[in-house]
C-alpha positions as CSV (number, residue, x, y, z in Angstrom):
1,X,-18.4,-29.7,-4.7
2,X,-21.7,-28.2,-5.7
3,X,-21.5,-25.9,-2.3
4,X,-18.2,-24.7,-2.9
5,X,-19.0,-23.5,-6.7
6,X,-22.1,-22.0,-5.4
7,X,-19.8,-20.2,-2.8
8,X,-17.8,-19.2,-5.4
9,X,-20.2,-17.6,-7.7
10,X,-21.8,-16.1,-4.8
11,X,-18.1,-14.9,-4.6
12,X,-18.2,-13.7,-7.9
13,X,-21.1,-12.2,-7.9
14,X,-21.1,-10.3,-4.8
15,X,-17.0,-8.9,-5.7
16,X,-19.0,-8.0,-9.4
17,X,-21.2,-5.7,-7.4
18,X,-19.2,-4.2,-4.6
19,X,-16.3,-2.7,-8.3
20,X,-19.8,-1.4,-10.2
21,X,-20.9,0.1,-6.6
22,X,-17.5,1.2,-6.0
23,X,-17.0,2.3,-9.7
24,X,-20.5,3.8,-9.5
25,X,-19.3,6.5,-7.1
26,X,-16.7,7.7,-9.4
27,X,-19.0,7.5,-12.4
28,X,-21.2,10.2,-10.6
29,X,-18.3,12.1,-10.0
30,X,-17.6,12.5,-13.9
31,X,-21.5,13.5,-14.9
32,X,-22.1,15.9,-12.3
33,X,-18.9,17.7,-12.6
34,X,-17.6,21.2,-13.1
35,X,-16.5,21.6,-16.8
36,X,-13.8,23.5,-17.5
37,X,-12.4,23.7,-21.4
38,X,-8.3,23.5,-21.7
39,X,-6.7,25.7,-24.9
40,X,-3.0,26.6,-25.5
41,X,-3.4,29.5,-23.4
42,X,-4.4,27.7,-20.1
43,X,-2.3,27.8,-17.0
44,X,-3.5,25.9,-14.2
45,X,-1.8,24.9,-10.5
46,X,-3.1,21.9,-8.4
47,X,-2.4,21.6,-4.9
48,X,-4.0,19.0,-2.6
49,X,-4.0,18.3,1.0
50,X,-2.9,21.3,3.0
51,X,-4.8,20.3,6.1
52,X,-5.1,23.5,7.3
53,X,-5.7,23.8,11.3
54,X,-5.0,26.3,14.2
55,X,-1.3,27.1,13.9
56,X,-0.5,25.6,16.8
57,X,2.0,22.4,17.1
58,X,0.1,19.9,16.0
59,X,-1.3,21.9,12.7
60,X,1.1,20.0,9.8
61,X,0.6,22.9,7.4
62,X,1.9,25.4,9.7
63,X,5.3,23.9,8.3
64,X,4.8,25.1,4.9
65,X,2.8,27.9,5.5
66,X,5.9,30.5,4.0
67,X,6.8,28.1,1.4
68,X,3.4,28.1,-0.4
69,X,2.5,31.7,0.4
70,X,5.6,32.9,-1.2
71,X,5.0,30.9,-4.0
72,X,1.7,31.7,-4.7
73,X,2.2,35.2,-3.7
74,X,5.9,35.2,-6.3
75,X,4.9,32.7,-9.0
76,X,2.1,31.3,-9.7
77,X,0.2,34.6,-9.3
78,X,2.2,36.5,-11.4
79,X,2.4,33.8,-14.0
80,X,-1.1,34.0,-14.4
81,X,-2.4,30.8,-13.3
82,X,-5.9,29.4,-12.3
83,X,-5.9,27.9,-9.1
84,X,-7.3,24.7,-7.7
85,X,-7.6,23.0,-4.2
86,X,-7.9,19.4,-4.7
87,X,-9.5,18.6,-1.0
88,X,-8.4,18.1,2.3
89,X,-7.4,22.1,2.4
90,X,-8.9,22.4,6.3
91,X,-8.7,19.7,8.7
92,X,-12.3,19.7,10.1
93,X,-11.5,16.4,11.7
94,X,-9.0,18.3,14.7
95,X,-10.0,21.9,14.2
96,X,-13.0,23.9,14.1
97,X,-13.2,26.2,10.9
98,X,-13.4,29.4,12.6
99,X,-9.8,28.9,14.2
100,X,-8.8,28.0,10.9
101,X,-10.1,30.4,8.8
102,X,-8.9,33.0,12.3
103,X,-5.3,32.2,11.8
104,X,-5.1,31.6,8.3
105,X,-7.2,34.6,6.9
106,X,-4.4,36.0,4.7
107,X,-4.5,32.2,2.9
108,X,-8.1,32.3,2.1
109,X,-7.7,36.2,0.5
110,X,-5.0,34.9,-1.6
111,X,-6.8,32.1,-3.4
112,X,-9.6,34.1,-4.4
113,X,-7.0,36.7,-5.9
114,X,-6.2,33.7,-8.3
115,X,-10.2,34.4,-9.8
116,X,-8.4,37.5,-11.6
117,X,-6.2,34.7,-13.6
118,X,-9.1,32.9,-14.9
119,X,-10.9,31.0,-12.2
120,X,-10.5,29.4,-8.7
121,X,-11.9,26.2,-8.0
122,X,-12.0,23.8,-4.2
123,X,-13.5,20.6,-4.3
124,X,-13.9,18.5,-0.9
125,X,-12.1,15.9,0.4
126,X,-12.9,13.5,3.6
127,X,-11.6,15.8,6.0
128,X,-13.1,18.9,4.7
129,X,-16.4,17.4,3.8
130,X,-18.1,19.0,6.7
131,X,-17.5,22.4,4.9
132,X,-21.1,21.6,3.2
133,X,-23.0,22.1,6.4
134,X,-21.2,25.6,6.7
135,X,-23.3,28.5,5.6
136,X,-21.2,31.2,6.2
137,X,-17.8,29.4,4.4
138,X,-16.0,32.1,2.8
139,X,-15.3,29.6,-0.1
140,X,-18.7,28.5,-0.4
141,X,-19.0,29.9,-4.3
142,X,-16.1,28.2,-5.3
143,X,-16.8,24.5,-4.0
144,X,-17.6,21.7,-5.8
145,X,-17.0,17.6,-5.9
146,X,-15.2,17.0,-8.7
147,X,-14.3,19.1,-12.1
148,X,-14.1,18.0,-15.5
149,X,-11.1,19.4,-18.0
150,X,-11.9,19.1,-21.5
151,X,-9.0,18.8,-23.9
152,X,-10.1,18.5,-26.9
153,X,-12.4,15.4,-27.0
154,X,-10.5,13.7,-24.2
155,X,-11.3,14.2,-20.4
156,X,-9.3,15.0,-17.0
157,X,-11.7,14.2,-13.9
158,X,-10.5,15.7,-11.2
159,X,-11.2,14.8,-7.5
160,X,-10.2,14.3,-4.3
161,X,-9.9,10.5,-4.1
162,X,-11.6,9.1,-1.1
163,X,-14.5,8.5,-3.0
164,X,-13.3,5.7,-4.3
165,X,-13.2,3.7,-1.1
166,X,-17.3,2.9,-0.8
167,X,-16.2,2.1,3.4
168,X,-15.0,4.9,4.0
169,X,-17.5,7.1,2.3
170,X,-21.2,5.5,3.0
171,X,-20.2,5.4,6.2
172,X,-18.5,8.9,6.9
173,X,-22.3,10.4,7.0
174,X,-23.0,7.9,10.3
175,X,-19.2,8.6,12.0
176,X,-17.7,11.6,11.0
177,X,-19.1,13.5,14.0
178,X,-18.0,10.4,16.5
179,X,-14.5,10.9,14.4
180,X,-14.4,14.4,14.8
181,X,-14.9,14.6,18.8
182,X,-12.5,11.9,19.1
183,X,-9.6,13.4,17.3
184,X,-10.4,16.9,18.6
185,X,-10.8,16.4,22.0
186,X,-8.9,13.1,22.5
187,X,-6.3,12.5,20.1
188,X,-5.0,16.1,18.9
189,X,-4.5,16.5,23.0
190,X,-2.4,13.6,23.2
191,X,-0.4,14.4,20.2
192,X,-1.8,11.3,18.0
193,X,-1.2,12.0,13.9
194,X,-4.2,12.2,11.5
195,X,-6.2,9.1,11.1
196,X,-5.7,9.2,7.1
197,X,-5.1,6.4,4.5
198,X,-1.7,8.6,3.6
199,X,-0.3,6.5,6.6
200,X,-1.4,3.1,5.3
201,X,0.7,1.8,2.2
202,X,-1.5,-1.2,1.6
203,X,-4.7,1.3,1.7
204,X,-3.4,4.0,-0.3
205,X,-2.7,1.5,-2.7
206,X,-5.8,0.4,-3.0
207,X,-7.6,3.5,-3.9
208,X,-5.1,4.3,-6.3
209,X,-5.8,1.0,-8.3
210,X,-9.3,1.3,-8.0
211,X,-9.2,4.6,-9.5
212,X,-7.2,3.4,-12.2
213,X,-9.1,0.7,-12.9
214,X,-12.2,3.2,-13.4
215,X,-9.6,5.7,-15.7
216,X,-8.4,2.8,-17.8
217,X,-12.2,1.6,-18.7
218,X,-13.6,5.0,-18.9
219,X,-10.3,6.4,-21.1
220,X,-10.4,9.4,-18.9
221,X,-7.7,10.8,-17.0
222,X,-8.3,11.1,-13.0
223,X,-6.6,13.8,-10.8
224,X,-6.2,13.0,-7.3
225,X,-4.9,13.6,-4.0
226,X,-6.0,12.2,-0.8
227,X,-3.2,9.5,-0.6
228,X,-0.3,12.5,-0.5
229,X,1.9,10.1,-2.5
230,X,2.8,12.1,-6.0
231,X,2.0,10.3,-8.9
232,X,2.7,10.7,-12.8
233,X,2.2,7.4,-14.1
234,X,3.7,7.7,-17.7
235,X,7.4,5.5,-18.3
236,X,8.8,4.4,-15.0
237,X,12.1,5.9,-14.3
238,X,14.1,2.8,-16.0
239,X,11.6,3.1,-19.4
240,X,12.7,7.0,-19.2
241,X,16.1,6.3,-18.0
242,X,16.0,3.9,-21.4
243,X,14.1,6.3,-23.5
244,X,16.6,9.0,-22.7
245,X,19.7,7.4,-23.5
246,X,18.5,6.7,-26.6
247,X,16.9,10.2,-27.6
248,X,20.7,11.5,-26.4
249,X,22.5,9.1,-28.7
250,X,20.1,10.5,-31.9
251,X,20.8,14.2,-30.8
252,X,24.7,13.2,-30.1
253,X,25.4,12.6,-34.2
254,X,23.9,15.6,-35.3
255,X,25.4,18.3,-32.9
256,X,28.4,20.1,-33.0
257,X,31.7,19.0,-32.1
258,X,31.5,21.8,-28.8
259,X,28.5,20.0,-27.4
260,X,29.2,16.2,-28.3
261,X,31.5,16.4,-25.1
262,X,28.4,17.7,-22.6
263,X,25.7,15.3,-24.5
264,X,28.8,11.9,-24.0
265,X,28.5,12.9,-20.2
266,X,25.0,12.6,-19.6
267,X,25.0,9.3,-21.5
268,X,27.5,8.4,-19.3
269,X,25.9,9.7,-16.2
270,X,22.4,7.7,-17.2
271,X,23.8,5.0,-18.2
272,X,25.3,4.4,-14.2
273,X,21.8,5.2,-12.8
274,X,20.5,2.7,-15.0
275,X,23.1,0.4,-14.3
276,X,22.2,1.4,-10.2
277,X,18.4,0.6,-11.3
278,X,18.8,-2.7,-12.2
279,X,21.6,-4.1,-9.2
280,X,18.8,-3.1,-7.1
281,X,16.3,-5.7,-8.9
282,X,13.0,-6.1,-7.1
283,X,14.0,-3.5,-4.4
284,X,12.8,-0.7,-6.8
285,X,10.3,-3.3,-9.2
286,X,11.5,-3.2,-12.7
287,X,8.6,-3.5,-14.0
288,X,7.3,-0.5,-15.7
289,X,3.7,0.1,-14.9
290,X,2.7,0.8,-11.3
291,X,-0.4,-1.7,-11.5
292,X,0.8,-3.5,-14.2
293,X,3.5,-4.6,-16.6
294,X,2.7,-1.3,-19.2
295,X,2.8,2.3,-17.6
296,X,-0.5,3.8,-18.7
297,X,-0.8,7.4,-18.0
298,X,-4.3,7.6,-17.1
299,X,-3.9,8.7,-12.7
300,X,-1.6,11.5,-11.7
301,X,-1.8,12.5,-7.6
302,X,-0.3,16.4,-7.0
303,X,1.2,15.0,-3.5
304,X,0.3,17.3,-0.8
305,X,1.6,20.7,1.1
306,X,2.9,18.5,4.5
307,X,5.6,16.4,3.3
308,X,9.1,17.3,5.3
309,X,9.8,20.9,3.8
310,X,8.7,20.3,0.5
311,X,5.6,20.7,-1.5
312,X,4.3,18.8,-4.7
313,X,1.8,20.0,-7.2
314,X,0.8,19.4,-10.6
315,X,0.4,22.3,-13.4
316,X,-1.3,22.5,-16.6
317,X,0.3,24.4,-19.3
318,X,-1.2,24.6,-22.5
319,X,-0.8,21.1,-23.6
320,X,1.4,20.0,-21.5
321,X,1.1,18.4,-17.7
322,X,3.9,18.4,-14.9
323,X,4.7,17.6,-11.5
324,X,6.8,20.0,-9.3
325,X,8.3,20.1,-6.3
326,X,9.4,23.5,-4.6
327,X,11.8,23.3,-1.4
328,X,14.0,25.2,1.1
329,X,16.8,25.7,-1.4
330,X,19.4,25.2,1.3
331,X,17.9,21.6,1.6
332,X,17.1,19.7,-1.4
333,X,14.8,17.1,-0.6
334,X,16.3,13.6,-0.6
335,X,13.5,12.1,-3.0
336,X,13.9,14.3,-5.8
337,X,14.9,12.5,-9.1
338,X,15.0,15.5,-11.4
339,X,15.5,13.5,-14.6
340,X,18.3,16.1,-16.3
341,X,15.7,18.9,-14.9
342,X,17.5,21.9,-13.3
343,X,16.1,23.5,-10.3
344,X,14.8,27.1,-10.6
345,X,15.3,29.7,-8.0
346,X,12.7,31.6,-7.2
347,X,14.8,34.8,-6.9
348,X,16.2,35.3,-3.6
349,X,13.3,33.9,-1.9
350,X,15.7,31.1,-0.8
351,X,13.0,28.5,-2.4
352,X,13.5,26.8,-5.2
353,X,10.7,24.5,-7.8
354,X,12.2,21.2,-9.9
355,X,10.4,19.7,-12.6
356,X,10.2,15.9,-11.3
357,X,8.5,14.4,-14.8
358,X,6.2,16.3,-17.7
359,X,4.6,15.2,-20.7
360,X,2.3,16.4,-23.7
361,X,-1.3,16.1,-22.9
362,X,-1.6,14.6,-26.7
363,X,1.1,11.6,-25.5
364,X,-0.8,10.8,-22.6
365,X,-3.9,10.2,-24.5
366,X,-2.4,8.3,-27.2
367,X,-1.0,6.0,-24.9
368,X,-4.0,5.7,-23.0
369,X,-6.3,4.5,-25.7
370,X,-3.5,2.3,-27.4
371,X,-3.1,0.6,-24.5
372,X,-6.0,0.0,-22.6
């Protein structure tokens, strides 16, 4: 008996150690970073994970490559937005940087245009890391680790995300250049996919909660990539489906006759997905929060620029946070929820952007502290 509870405080003790090491990374991250201040004039667009490489078959951004340029180029550009890269923008782990940077010149030009709007910023990811041994890097004034937004007294750290798995990073120092020869000259030839924790459910999932763990006790907000799963932890979609049959039944008693019919249909329409939501049980989880029974706000995750002929991003407006998604407007993405959003065509571009879920910076705050 008295082995075992030793065992298990040795346990304990050593599982104590490896969250403060763990959180101890991530703690770095927020003193050493970048500060930028938010006010009701800011306009910011984050992308993560382009994974830039030769443009030849196996380079996954090659897909996109029109997609984001014209929307860079059409929009965001002209809407006056800051720019910033949330890691993983080159693939160092297949490619060598001067094919990269050879066939996607025109890219690199265009995200320093966005310096003109306000500012430009690339942080660093696990497969882009190597970029700090590169003297000549054409981005080299604009890369950092991590980046703090102020808003007000609260704070968004933003960084890549693979920093929060202590494996992968103490030991990328002693591998990465055994892991880059093998996926250059072995794997890429071959035809074998990117070893990256966006392929392993149970993995990806573990850095998320880690990082929210550290958000949560530190009252921050963390912006991520890395994982390329999109994330805007605020109500699940049966707390908004809930939410928003309820705001629509306020609105419905004071409008006008004319409008009461439009208003009854989307009750109608939300009630069935709600309806849809709960038939499918614990297929979909009705719980509300992703890591736990309340959805706290406090990790969002801009996707990445490879998924199947879409794109995901988050943007900062004034006070207010969203996630995207442009497309091939000929081919609405299947995953697309669009809560009562509309999609907007980006004039005859043939691409068009959806708002998937948005909230007030203030909300997301208030909910965070209240319920951590």
């Amino acid at each position: 008996m008295f082995g075992l509870r030793t065992l298990g405080m040795c346990y304990n003790k050593s599982t104590m150690c490896f969250l403060e090491k763990k959180h101890a990374h991530l703690e770095n991250l927020l003193s050493k970073a970048k500060s930028v201040h938010l006010d009701h004039t800011s306009r910011i667009l984050i992308l993560s994970d382009l994974h830039m490489g030769n443009g030849g078959r196996l380079d996954e951004f090659r897909h996109n490559a029109e997609l984001l340029k014209t929307i860079l180029e059409r929009y965001y550009l002209q809407e006056k937005y800051s720019l910033v890269l949330n890691g993983d923008i080159e693939e160092l782990f297949k490619f060598p940087l001067k094919s990269i940077a050879s066939t996607w010149s025109e890219f690199y030009e265009l995200f320093m245009k966005f310096q003109q709007n306000g500012f430009f910023l690339k942080t660093y990811g696990n497969h882009d890391a190597a970029l700090l041994d590169e003297k000549d890097y054409r981005l080299a004034s604009s890369l950092v680790e991590s980046i703090t937004f102020h808003y007000g007294n609260e704070t968004l750290l933003l960084f890549h995300g693979h920093q929060a798995s202590v494996l992968l990073w103490e030991t990328y120092s002693m591998l990465s250049r055994a892991v880059i020869l093998f996926l250059r000259y072995i794997a890429k030839p071959i035809g074998i996919r990117n070893f990256s924790v966006a392929y392993n459910s149970r993995k990806r999932f573990a850095i998320e909660k880690s990082i929210y763990e550290f958000s949560n006790h530190a009252k921050i907000v963390s912006i991520i990539g890395h994982t390329h799963r999109p994330l805007f932890e605020s109500l699940s979609k049966v707390d908004f489906l809930n939410y928003r049959i309820e705001d629509l039944c306020r609105t419905y008693t004071s409008s006008a006759d004319e409008l009461r019919r439009e208003i009854g249909q989307k009750i109608t329409a939300l009630k069935h997905e709600l309806d849809a939501c709960y038939q499918k049980g614990k297929v979909i989880g009705l719980r509300s929060g992703l890591y736990n029974n309340l959805p706290i706000p406090s990790v969002f995750n801009s996707g990445c620029t490879i998924g199947k002929r879409a794109i995901t991003a988050l943007e900062i407006e004034g006070s207010t946070i969203r996630l995207v998604c442009w497309y091939n407007g000929k081919r609405r993405p299947t995953f697309i929820d669009d809560r009562d959003h509309k999609p907007m065509e980006l004039g005859s571009t043939g691409f068009s952007r959806i708002v998937l879920n948005e909230d007030s910076l203030d909300y997301v705050f208030t909910r965070l502290h209240l319920l951590t």
